[in-house]
N, C-alpha and C positions, 0 to 999 in steps of 0.2 A: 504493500500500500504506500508504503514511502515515497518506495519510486515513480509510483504513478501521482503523486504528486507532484514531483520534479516535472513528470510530462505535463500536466496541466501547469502550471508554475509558468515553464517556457513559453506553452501557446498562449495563456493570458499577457503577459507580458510583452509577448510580440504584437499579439493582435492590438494593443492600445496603443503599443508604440510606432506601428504600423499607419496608424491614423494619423497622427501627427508626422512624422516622415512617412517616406516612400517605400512601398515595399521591397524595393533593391534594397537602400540604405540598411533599411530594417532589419534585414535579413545577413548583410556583412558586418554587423555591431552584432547580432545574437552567434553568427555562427560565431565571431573572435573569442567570445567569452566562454561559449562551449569548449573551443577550444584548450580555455585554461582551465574550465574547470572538472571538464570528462577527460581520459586518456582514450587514445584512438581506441574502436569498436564499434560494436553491432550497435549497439545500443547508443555512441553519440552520433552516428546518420540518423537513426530513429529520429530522436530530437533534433536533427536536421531537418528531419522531412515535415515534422510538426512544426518547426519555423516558417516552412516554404507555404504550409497552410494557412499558418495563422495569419503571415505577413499579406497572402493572396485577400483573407477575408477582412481582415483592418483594414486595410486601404481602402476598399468598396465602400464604406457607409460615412465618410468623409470627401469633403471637396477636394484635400490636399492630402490623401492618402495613397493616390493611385494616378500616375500618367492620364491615364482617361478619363476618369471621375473630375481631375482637374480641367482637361480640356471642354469636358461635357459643362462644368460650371464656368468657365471663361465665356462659351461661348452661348451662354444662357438656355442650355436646355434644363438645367440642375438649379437649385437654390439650396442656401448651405444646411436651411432649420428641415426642410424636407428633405434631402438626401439621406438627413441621420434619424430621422423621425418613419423615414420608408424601410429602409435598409439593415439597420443598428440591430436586429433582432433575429433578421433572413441572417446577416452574417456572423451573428452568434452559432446559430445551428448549426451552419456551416463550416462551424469549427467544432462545435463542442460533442457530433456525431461521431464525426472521426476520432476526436479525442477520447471519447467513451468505449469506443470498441476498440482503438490499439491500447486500451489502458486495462484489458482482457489476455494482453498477446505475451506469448513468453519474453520476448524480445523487450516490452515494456517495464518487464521488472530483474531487466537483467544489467544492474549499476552494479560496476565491479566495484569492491570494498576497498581501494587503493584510490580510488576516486577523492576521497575526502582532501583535505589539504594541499588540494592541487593550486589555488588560485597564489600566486603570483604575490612578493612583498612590493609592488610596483606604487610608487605616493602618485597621488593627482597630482597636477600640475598650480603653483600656488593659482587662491582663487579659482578655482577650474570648476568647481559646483555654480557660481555666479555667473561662470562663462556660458555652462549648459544651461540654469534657470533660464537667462536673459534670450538664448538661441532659442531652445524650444517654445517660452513666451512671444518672440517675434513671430515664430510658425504659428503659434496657435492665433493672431492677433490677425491673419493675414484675410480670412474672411470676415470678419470684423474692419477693416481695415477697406477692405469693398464697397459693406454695407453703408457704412458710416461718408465716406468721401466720393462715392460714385469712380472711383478711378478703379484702372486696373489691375489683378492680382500683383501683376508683376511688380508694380511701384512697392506695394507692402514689403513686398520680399527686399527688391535692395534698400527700401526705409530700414528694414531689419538689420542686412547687410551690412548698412552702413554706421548702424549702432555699435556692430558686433566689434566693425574695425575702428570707430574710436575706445571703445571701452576695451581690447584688447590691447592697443597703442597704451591708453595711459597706463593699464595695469604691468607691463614690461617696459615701461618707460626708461632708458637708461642699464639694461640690463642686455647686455650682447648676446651672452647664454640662451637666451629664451626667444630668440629670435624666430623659429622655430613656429611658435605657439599664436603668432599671430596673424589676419587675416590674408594680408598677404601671399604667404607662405603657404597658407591654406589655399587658397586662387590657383596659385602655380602646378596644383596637385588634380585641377578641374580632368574630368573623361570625360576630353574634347571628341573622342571618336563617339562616344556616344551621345552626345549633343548633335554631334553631322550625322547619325545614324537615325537618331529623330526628325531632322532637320531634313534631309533626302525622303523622309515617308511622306512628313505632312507637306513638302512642296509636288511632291509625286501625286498623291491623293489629291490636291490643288488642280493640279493637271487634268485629271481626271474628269473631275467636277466640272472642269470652266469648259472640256469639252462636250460634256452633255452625257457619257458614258456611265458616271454614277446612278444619273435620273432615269438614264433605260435600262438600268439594273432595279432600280427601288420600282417602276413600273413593273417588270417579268416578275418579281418577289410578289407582288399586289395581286400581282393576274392569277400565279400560282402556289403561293401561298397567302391566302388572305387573314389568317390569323397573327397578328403582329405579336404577339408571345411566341408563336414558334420560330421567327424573324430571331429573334432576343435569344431563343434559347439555342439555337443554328449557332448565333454570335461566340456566344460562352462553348459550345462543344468546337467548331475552329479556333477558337481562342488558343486551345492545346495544342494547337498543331503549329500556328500563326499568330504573331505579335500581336497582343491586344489593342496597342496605338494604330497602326493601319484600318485593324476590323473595325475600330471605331469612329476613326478619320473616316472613312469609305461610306459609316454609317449615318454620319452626321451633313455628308455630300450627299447622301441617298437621299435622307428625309430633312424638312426642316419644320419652322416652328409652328407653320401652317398648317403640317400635316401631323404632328404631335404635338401639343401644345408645351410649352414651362413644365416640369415635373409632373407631366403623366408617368401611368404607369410605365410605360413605352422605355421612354428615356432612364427611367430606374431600374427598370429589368435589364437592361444594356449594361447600364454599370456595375448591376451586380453578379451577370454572368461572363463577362467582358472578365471582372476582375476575379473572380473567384473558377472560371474555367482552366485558367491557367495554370491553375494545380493538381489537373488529372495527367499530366505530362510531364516531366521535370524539363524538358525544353519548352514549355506554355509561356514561360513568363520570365522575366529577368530576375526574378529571386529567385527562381529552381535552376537556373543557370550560373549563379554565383554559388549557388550552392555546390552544385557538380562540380565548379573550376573550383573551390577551396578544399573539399572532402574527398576529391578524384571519387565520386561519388557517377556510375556509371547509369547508363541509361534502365537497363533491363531490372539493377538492384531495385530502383525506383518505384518500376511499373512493377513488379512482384511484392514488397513490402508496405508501400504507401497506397498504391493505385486501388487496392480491392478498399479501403476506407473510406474511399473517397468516392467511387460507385457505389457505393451503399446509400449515401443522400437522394431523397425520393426525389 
């Protein structure tokens, strides 16, 4: 029973912090600290995989949890008190199914007893709790930050930004050693490829759109599929196969606010099988892929171990 509180432990844990950052992030912060605190085994892929869940369903029931869930409230199909008022409860279940039936499995209660004492005498960095208050208060401040000033997310974010990098400036002020630690230095460290890898879809999927190719797609869907939940639920089962931002991108050229209105159902169902699809596949989504490049965590271990918990949701 222990141990299966460690599994829940993890997936609470992620799935909130997942909300507030992005399920990539999310997911390379929980595996680091797995890493100190399990020694390699069956059992810390396990709680891998329950990351790659948790981090998939956190993101969905926030605006700033998930690549898409943000683009979908940027470009006003989503609002922020509905997304978490529709969703917050679909993506409970969607964690907590899985988490109930692998917390049954041998593999669940199997914490090797050398495990204890693993974590690290590593000190924070001075102030470094005020550094993280201040950062994840600017995250959370950023839909607020919308609401309140009618500008766009993005301004919130560098307002944030640019807090981060005075208040880390004064706090090293004079100190060369710690050069290091401030935002700077953080900037120089940005995954520019993956910035250009988002950057190439949604100008791709632009293309698309301006050609008229997306709208003779959302028509053939209409003609022959007229049920717009199975539209949504189509989305979320490619999601596992294909980038969630494209299926999105493609989705949001398909339909617009004429044809869904503000937080229908429509636009909710998108995000939450958009984001939570992504973890029937461990190549779905960029958390199941960070996870595989850090755990050398392979395809087939994934679909054998994780996949059947994850078909189990009705």
């Amino acid at each position: 029973m222990h141990d299966c509180f460690h599994l829940f432990q993890i997936g609470v844990v992620t799935f909130f912090l997942s909300s507030i950052l992005d399920n990539l992030t999310s997911t390379i912060v929980m595996v680091s600290l797995l890493r100190k605190l399990v020694p390699p085994s069956d059992y810390r892929k396990l709680l891998g995989g329950v990351v790659v869940i948790a981090a998939n369903a956190g993101g969905a029931w926030t605006p700033i949890g998930d690549v898409t869930t943000t683009m979908l409230w940027i470009h006003g199909q989503i609002t922020t008190l509905k997304i978490i008022q529709g969703l917050f409860i679909p993506s409970v279940v969607s964690l907590a199914v899985p988490l109930a039936l692998m917390s049954f499995t041998s593999e669940a209660n199997g914490l090797p007893e050398k495990s204890t004492g693993l974590v690290s005498a590593e000190q924070m960095a001075p102030r470094g709790k005020l550094v993280l208050g201040v950062g994840v208060g600017a995250l959370v401040f950023v839909p607020a930050f919308k609401a309140l000033t009618g500008l766009p997310p993005y301004m919130g974010m560098l307002l944030g930004l640019g807090i981060l990098w005075i208040l880390t400036d004064a706090i090293h002020y004079g100190e060369p050693e710690r050069q290091t630690l401030k935002v700077p230095q953080a900037l120089s460290r940005i995954d520019t490829q993956g910035i250009l890898f988002f950057l190439g879809i949604l100008l791709s999927v632009g293309s698309l759109e301006s050609a008229g190719i997306l709208r003779q797609l959302a028509n053939y869907l209409d003609a022959n599929i007229p049920n717009a939940d199975l539209i949504a639920s189509a989305i979320g089962v490619a999601s596992a196969i294909v980038d969630n931002v494209p299926l999105v991108a493609a989705t949001m050229g398909m339909y617009d606010l004429n044809s869904f209105p503000q937080d229908s159902d429509f636009w909710q169902l998108v995000a939450f099988c958009a984001g939570t699809g992504g973890s029937m596949l461990i190549i779905g989504s960029a958390a199941g892929v960070a996870f595989m490049g850090m755990e050398k965590v392979d395809f087939f271990w994934y679909f054998k171990k994780v996949n059947f918990y994850i078909f189990s949701l009705p």
